[in-house]
Backbone bond lengths (Angstrom), bond angles and torsions (degrees), N, CA, C in turn:
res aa  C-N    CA-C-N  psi(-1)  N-CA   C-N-CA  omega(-1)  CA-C   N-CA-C  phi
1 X - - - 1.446 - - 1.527 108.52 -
2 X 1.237 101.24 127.98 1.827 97.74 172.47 1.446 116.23 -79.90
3 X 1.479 121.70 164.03 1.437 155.48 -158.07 1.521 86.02 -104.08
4 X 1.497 119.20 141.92 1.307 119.59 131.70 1.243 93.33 -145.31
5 X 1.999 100.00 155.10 1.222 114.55 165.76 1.206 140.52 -70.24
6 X 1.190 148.62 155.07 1.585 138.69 -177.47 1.453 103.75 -38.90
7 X 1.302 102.53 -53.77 1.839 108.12 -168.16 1.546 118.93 -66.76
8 X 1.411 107.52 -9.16 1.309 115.34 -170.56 1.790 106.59 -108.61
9 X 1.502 105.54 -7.11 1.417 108.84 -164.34 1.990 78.61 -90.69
10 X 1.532 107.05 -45.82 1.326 106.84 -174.18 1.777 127.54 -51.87
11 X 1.290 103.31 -39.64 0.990 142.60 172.29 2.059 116.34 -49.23
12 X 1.417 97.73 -62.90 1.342 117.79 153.52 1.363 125.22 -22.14
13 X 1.615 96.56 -71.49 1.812 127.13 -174.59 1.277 89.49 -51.24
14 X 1.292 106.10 -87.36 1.609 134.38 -152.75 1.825 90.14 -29.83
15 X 1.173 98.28 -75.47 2.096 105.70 -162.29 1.484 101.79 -38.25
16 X 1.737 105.48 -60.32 1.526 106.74 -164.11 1.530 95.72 -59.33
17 X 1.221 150.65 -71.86 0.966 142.89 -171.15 1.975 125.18 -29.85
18 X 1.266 90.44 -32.24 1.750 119.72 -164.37 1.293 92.39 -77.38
19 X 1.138 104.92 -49.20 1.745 116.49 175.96 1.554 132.13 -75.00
20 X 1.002 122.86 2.47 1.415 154.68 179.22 1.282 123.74 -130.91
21 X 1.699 131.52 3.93 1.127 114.60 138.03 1.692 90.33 132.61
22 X 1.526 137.04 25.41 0.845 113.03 -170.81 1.452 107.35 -130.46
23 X 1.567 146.86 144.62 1.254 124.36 -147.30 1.814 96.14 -94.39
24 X 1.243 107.59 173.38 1.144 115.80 -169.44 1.625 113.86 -54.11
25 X 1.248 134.04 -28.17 1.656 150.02 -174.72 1.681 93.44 -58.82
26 X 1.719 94.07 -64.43 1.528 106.84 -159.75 1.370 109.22 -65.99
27 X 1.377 130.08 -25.50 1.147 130.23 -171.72 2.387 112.78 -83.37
28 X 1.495 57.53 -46.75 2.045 71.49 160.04 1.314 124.61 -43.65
29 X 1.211 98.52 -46.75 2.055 131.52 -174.15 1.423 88.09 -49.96
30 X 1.508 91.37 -86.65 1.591 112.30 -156.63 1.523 112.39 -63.14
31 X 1.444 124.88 -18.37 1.536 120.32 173.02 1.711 91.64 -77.78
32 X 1.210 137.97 -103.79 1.055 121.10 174.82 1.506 142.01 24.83
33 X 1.658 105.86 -61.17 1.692 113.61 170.63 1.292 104.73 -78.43
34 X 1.433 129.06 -30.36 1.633 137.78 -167.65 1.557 87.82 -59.70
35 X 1.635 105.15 -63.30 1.459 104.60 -155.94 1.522 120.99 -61.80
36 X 1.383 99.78 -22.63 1.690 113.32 -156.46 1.572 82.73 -85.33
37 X 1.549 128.85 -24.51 1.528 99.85 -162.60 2.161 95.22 -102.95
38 X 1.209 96.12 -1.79 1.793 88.75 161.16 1.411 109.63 -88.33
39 X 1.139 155.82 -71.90 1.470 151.02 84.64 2.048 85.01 76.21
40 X 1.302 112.06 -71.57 1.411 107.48 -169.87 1.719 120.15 -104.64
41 X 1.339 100.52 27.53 1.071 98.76 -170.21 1.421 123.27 113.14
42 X 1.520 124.24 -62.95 1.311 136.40 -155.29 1.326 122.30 -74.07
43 X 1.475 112.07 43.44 1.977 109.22 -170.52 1.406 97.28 -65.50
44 X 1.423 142.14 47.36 1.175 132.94 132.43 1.343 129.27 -109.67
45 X 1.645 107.45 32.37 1.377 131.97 -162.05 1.772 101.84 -154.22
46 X 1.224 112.88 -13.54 1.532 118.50 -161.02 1.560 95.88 -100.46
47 X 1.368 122.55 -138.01 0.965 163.14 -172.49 1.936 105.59 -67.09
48 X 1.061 122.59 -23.24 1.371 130.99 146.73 1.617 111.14 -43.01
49 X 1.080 99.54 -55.72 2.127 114.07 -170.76 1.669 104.92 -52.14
50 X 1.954 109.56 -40.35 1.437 98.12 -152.70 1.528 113.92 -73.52
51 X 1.214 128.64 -16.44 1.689 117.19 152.14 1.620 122.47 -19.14
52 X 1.799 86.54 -71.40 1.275 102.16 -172.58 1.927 122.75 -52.86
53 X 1.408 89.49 -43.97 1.456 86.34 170.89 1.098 128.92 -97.64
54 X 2.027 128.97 20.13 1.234 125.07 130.14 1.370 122.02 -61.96
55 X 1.746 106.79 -44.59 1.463 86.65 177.91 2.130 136.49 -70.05
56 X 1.712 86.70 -14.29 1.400 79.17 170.73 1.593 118.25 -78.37
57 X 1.033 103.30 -15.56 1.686 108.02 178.23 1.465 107.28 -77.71
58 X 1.146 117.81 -30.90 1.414 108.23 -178.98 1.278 111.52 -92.63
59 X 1.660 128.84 -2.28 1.413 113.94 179.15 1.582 108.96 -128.23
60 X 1.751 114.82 43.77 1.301 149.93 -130.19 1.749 101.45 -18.82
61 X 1.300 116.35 76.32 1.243 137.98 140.50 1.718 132.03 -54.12
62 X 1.819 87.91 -51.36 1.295 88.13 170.67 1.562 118.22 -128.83
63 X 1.170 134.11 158.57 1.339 124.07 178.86 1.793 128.36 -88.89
64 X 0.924 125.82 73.08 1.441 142.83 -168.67 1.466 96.41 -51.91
65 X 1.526 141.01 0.23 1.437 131.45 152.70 1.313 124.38 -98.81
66 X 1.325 112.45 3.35 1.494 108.79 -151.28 1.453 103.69 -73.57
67 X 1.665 102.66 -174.98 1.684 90.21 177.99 1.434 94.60 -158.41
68 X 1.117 119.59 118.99 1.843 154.85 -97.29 1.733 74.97 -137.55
């Protein structure tokens, strides 16, 4: 199983997200909570999720500009 670092789990989020439609704020957001809940344990809250929320971004499910 591979290692990644916090910064690299963040890192991860952020791009794929960036790259799928979401503006730089929102992507910040959501790498952040991804990371903080691998970070504590919870990869069923982390980095598990970001599939899901490429595919809602790409089948405009969700709004990757909005402003919360």
């Amino acid at each position: 199983m591979a290692q990644m670092s916090i910064d690299d789990i963040f890192s991860l989020g952020e791009k794929t997200l960036l790259d799928n439609g979401c503006d730089a704020a929102n992507a910040a957001a959501v790498s952040r909570t991804m990371t903080a809940a691998e970070r504590d344990g919870s990869q069923s809250h982390g980095l598990f999720r970001l599939p899901a929320y490429v595919k809602g971004l790409r089948e405009g499910d969700a709004n990757g500009t909005a402003d919360p």
